[in-house]
PyMOL Python script that loads the backbone (N, CA, C, O; Angstrom):
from pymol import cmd

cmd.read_pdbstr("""\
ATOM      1  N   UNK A   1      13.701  -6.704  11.465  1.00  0.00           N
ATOM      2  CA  UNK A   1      12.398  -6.072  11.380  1.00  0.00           C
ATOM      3  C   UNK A   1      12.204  -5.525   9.962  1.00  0.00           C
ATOM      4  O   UNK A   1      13.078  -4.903   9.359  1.00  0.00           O
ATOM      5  N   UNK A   2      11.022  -5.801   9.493  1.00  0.00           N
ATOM      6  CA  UNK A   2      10.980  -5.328   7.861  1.00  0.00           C
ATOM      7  C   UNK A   2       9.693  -4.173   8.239  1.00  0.00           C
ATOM      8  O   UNK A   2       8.626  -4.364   8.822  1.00  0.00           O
ATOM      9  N   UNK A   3      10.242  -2.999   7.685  1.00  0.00           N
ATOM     10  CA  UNK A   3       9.582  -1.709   7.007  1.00  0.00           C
ATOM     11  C   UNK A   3       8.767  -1.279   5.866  1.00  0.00           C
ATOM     12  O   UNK A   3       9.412  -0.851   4.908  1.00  0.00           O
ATOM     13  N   UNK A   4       7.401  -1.300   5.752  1.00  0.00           N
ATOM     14  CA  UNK A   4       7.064  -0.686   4.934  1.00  0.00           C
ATOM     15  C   UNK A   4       6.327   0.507   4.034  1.00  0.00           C
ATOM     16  O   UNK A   4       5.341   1.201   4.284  1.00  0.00           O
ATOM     17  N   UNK A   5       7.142   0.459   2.975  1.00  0.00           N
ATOM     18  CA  UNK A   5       7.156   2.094   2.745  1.00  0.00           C
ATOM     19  C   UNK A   5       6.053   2.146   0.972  1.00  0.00           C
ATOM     20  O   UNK A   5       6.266   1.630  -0.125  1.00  0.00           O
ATOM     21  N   UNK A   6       4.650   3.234   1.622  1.00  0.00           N
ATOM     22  CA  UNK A   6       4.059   3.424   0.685  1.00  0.00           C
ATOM     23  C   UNK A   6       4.939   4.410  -0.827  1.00  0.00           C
ATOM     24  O   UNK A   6       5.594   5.428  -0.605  1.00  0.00           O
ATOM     25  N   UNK A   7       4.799   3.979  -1.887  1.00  0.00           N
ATOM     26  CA  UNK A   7       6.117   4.938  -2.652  1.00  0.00           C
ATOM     27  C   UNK A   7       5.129   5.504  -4.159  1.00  0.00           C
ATOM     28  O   UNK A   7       5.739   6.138  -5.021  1.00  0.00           O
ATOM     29  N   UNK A   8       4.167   5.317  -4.279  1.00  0.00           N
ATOM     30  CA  UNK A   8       3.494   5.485  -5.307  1.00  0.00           C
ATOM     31  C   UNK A   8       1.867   5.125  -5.484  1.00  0.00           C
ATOM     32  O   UNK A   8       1.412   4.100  -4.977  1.00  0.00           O
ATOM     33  N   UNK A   9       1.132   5.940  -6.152  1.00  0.00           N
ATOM     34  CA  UNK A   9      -0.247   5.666  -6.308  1.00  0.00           C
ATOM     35  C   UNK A   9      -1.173   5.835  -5.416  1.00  0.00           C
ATOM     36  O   UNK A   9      -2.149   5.088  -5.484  1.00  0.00           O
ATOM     37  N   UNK A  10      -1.107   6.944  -4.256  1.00  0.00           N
ATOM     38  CA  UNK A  10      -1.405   6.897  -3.073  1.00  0.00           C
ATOM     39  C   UNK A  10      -2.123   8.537  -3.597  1.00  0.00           C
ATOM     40  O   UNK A  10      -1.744   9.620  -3.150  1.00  0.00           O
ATOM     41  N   UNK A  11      -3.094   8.362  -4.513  1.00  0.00           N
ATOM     42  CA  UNK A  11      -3.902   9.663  -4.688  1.00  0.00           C
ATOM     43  C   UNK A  11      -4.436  10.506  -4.075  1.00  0.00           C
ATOM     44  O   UNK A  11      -5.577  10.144  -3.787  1.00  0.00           O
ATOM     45  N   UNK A  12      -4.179  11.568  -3.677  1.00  0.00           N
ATOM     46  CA  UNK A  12      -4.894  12.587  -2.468  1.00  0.00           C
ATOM     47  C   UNK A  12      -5.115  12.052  -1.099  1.00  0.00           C
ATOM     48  O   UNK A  12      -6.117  11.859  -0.411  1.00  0.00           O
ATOM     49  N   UNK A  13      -3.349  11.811  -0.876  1.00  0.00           N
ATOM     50  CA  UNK A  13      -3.177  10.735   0.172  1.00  0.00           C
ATOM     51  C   UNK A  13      -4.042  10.081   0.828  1.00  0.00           C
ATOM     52  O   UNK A  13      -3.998   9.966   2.053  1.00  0.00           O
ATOM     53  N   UNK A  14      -4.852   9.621   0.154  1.00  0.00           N
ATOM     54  CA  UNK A  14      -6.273   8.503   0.638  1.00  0.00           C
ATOM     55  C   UNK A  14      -5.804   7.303   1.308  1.00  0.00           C
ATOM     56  O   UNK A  14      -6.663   6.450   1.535  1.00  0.00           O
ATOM     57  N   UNK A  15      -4.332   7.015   1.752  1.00  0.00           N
ATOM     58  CA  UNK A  15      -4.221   5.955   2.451  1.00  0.00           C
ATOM     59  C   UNK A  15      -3.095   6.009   2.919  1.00  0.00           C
ATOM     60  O   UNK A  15      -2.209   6.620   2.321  1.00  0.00           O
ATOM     61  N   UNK A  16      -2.839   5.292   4.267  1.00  0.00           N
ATOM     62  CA  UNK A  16      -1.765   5.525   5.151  1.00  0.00           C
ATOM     63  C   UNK A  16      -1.249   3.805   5.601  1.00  0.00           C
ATOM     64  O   UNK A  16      -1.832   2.850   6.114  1.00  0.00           O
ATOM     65  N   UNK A  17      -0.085   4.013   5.176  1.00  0.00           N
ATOM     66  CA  UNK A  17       0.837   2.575   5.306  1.00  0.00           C
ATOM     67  C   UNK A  17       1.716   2.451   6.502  1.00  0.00           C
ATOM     68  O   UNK A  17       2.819   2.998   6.519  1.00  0.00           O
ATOM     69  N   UNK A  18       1.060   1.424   7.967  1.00  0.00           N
ATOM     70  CA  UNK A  18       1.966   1.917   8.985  1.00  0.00           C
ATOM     71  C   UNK A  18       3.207   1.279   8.608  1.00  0.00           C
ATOM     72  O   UNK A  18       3.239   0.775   7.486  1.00  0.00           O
ATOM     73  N   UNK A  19       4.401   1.196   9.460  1.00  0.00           N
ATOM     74  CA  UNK A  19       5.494   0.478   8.960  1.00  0.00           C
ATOM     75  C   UNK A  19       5.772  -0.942   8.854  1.00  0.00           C
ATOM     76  O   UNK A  19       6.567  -1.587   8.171  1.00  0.00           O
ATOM     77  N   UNK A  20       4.860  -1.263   9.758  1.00  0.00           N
ATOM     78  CA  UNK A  20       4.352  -3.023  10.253  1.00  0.00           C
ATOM     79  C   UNK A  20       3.540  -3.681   8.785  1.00  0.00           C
ATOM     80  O   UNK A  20       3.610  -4.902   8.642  1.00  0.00           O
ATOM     81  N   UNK A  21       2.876  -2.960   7.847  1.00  0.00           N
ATOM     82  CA  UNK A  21       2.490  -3.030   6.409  1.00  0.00           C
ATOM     83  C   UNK A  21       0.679  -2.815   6.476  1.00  0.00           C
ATOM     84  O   UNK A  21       0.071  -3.030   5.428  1.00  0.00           O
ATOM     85  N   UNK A  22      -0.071  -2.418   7.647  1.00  0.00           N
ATOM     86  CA  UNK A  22      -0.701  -2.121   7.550  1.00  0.00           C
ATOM     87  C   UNK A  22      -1.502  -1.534   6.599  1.00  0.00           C
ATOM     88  O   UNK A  22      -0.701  -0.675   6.233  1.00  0.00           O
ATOM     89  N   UNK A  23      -2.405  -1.362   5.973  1.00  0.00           N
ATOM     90  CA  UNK A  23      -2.821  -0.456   5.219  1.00  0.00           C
ATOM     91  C   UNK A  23      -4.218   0.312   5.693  1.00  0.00           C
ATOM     92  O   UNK A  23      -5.125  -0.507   5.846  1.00  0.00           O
ATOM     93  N   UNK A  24      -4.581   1.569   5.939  1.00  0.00           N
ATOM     94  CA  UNK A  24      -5.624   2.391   6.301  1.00  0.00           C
ATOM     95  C   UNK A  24      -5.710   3.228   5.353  1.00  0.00           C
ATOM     96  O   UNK A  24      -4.763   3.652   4.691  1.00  0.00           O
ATOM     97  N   UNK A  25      -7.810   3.752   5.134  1.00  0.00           N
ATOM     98  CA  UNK A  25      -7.902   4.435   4.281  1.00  0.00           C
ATOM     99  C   UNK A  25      -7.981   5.556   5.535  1.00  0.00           C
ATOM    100  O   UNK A  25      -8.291   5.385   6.714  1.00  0.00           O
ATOM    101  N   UNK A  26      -7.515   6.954   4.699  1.00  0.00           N
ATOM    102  CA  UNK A  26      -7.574   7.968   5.609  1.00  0.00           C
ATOM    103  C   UNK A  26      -8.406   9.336   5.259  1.00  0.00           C
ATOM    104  O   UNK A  26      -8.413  10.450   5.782  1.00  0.00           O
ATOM    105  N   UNK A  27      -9.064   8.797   4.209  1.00  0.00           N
ATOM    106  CA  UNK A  27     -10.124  10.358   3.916  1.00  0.00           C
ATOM    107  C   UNK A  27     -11.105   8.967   2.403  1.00  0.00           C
ATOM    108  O   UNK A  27     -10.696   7.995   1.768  1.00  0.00           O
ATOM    109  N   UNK A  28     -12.392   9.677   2.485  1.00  0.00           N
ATOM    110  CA  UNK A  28     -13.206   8.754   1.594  1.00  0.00           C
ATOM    111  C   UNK A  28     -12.524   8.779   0.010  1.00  0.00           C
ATOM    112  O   UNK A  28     -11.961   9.727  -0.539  1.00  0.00           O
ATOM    113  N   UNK A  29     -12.721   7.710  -0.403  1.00  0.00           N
ATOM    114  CA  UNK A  29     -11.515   7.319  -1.978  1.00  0.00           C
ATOM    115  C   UNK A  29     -12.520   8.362  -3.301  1.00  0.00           C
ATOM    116  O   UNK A  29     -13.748   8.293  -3.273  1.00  0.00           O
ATOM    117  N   UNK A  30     -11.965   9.055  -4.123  1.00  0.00           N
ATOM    118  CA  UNK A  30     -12.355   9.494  -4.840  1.00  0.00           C
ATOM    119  C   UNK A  30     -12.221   8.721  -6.239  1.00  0.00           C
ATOM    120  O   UNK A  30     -12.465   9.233  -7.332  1.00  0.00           O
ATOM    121  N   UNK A  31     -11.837   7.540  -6.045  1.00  0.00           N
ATOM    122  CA  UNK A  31     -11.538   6.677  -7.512  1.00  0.00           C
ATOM    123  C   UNK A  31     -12.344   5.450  -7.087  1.00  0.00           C
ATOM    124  O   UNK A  31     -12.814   5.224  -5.972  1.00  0.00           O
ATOM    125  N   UNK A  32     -12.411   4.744  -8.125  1.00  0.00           N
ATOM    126  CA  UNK A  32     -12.784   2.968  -7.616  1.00  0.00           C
ATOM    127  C   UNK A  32     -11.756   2.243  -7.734  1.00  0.00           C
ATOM    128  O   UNK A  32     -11.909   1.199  -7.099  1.00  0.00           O
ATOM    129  N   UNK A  33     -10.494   2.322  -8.397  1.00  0.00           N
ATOM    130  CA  UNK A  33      -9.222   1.758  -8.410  1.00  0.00           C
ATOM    131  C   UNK A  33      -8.511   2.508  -7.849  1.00  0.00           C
ATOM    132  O   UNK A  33      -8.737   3.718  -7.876  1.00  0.00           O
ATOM    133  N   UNK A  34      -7.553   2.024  -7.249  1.00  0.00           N
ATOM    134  CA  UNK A  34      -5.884   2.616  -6.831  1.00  0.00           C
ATOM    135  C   UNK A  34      -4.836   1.169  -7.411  1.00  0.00           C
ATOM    136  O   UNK A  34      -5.151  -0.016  -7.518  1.00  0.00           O
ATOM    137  N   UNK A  35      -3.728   1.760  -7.654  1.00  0.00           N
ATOM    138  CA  UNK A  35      -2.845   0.886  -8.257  1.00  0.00           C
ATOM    139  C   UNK A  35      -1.273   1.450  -7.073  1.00  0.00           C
ATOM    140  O   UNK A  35      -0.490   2.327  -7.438  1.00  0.00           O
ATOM    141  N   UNK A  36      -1.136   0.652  -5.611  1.00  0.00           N
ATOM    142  CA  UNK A  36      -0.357   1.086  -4.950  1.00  0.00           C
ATOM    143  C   UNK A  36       0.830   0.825  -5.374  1.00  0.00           C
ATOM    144  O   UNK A  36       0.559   0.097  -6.328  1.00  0.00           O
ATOM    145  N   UNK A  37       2.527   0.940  -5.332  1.00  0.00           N
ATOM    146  CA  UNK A  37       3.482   0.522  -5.067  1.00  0.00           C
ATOM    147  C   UNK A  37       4.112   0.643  -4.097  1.00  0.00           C
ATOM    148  O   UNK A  37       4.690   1.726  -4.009  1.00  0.00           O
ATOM    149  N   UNK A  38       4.242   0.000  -3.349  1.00  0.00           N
ATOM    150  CA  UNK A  38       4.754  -0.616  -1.566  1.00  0.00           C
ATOM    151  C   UNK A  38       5.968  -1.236  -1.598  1.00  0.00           C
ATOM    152  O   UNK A  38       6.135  -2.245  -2.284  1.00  0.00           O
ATOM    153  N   UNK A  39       6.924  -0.705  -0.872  1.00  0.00           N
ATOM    154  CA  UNK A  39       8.430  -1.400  -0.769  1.00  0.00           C
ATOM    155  C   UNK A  39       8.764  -1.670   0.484  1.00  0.00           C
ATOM    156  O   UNK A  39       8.669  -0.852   1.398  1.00  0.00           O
ATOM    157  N   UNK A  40       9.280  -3.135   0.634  1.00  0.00           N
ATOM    158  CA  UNK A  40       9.715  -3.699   1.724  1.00  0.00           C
ATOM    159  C   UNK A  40      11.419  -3.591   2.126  1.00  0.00           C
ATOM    160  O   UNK A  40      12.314  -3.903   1.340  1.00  0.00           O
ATOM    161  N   UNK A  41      11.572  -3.224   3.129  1.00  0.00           N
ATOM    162  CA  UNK A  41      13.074  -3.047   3.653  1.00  0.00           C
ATOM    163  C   UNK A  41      13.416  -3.852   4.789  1.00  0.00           C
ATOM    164  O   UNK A  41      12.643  -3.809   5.746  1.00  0.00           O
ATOM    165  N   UNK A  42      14.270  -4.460   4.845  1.00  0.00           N
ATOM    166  CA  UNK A  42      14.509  -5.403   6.100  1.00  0.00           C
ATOM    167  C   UNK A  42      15.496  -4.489   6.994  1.00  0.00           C
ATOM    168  O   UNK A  42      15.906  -3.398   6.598  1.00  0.00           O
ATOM    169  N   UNK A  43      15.929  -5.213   8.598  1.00  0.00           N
ATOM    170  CA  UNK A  43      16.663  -4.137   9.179  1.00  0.00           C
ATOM    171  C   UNK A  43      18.212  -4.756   8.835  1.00  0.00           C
ATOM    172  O   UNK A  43      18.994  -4.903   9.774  1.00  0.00           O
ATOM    173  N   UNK A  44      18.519  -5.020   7.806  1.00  0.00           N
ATOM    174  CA  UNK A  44      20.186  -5.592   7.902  1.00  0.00           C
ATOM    175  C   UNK A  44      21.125  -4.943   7.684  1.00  0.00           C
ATOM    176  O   UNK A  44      20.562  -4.109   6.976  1.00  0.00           O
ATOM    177  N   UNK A  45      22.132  -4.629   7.712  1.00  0.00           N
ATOM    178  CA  UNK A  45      23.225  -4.054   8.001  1.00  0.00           C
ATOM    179  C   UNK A  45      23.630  -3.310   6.595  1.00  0.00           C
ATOM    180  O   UNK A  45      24.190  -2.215   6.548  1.00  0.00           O
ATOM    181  N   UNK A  46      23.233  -4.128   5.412  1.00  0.00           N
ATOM    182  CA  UNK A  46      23.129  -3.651   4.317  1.00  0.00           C
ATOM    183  C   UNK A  46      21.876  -3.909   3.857  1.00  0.00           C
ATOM    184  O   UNK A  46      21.877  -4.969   3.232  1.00  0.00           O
ATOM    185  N   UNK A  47      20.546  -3.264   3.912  1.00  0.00           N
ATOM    186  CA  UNK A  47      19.304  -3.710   3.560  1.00  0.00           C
ATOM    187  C   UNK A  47      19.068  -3.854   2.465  1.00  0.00           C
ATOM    188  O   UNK A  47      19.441  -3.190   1.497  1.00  0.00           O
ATOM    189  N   UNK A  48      18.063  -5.234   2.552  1.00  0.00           N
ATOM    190  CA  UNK A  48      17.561  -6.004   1.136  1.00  0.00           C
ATOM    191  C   UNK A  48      15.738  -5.363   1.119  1.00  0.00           C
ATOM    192  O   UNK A  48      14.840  -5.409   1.959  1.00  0.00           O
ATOM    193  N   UNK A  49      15.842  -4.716  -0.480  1.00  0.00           N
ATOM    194  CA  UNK A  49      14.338  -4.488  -0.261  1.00  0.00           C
ATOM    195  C   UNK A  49      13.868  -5.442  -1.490  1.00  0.00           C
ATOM    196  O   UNK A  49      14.557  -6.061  -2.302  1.00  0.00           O
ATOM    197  N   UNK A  50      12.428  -5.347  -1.345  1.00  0.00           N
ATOM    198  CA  UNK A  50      11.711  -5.326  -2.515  1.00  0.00           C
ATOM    199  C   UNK A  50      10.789  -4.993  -2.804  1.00  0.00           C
ATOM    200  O   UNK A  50      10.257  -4.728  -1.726  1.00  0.00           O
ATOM    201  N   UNK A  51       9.350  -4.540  -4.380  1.00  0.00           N
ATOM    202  CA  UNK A  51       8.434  -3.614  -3.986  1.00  0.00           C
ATOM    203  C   UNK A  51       7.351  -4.906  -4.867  1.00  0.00           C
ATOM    204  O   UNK A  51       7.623  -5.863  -5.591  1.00  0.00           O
ATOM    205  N   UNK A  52       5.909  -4.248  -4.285  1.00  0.00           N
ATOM    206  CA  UNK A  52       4.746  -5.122  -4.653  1.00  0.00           C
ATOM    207  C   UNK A  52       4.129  -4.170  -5.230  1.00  0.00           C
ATOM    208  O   UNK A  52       4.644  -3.060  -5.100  1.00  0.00           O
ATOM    209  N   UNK A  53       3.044  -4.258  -5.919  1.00  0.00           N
ATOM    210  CA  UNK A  53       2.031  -3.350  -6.948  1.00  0.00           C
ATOM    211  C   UNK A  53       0.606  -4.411  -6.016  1.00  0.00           C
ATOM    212  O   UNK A  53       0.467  -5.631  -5.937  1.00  0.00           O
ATOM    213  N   UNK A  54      -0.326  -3.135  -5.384  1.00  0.00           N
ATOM    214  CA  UNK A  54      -1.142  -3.453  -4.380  1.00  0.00           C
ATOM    215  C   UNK A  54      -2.028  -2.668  -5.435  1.00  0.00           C
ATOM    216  O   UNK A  54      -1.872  -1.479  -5.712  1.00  0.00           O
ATOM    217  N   UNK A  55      -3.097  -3.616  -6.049  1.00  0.00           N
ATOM    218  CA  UNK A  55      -4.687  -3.637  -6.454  1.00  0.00           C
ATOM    219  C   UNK A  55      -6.017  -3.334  -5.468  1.00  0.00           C
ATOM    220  O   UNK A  55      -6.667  -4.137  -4.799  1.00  0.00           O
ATOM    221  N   UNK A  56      -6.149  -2.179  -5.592  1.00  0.00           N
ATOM    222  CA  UNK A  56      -7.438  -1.854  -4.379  1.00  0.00           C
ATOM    223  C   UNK A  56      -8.264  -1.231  -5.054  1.00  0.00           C
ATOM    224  O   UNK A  56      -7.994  -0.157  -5.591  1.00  0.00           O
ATOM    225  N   UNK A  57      -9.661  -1.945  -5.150  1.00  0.00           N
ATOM    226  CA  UNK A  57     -10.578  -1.886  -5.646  1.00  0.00           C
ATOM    227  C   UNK A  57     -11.774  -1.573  -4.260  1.00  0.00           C
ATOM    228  O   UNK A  57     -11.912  -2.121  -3.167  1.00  0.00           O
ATOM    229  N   UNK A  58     -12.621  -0.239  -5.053  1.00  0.00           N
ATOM    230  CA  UNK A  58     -13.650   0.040  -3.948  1.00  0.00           C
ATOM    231  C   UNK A  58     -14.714   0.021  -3.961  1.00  0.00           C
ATOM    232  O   UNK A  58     -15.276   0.809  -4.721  1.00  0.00           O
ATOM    233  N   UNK A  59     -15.411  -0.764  -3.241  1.00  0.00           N
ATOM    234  CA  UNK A  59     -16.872  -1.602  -3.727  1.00  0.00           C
ATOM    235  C   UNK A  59     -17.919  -0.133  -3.157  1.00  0.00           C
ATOM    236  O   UNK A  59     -17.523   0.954  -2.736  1.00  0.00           O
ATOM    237  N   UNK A  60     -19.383  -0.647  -3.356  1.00  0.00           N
ATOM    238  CA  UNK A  60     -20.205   0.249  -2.974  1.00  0.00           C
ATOM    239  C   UNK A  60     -20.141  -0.282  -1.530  1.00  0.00           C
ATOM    240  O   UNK A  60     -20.589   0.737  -1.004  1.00  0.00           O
ATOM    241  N   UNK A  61     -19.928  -1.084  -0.534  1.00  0.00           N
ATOM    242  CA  UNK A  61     -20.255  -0.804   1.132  1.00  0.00           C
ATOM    243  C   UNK A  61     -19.483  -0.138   1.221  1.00  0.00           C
ATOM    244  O   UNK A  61     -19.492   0.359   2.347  1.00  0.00           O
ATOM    245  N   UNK A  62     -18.238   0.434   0.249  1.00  0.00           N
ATOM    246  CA  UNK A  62     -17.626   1.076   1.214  1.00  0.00           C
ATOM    247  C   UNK A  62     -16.144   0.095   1.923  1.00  0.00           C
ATOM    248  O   UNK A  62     -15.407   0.702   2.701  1.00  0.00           O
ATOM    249  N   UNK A  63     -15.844  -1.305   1.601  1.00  0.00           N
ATOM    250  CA  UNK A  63     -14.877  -2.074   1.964  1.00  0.00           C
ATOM    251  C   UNK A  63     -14.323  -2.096   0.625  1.00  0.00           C
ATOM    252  O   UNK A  63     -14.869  -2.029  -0.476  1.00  0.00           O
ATOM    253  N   UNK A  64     -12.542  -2.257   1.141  1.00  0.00           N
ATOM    254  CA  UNK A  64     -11.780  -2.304   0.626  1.00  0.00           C
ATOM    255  C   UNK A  64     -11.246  -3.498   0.249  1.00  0.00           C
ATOM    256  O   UNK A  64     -10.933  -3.836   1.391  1.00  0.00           O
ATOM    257  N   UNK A  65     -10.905  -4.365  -0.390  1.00  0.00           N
ATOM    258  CA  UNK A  65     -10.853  -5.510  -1.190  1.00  0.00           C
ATOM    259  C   UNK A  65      -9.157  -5.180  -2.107  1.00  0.00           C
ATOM    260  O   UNK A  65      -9.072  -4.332  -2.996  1.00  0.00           O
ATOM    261  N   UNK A  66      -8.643  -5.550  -1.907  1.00  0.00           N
ATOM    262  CA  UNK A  66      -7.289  -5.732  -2.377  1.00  0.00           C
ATOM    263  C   UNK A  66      -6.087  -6.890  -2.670  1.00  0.00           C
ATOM    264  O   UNK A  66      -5.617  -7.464  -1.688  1.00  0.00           O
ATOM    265  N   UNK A  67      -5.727  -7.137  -3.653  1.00  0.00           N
ATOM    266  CA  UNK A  67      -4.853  -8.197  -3.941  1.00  0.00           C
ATOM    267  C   UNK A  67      -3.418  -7.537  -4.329  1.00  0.00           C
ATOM    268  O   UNK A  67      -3.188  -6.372  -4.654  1.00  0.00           O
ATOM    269  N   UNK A  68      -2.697  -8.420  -4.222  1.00  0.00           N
ATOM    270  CA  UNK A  68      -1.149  -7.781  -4.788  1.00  0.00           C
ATOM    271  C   UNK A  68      -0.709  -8.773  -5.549  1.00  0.00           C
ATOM    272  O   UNK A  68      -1.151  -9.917  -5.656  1.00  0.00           O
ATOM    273  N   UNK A  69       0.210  -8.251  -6.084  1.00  0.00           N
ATOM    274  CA  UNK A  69       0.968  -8.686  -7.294  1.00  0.00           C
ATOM    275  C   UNK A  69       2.590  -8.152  -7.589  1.00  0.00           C
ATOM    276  O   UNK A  69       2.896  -7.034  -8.005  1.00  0.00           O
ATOM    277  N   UNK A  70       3.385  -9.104  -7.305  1.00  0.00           N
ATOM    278  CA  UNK A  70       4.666  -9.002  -7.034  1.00  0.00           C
ATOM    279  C   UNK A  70       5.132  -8.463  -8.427  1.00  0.00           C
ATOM    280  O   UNK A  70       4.636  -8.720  -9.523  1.00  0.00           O
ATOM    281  N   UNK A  71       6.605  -7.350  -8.025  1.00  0.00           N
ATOM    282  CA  UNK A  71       6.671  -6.880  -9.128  1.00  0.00           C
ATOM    283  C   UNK A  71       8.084  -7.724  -9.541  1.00  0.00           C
ATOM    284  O   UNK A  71       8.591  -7.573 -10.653  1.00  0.00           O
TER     285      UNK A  71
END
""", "prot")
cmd.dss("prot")
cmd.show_as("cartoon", "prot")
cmd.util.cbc("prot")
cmd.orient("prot")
């Protein structure tokens, strides 16, 4: 089972990362960019992670639009 864990760029905790990798905004964004860093953990005995840099850009409706980019 892989875990993931929000670890950076998560401004006035405006967003909530379930562990499944979900992403929810959780109060209205006070920026038009966020620049996330998100780390993945697997369940192995000695766990292998790795982290992504998540681009979220916030339009005027109000939707969230996001790309990532492996670090």
């Amino acid at each position: 089972m892989l875990r993931y864990l929000l670890e950076s760029g998560n401004v006035e905790n405006t967003f909530s990362l379930l562990q499944d990798g979900r992403l929810y905004l959780t109060t209205v964004p006070s920026q038009d960019t966020y620049q996330l860093t998100v780390r993945v953990v697997d369940g192995g005995s000695v766990p292998k992670f790795d982290t992504a840099v998540i681009n979220v850009f916030v339009n005027e409706t109000g939707c969230v639009p996001f790309d990532t980019t492996l670090m």
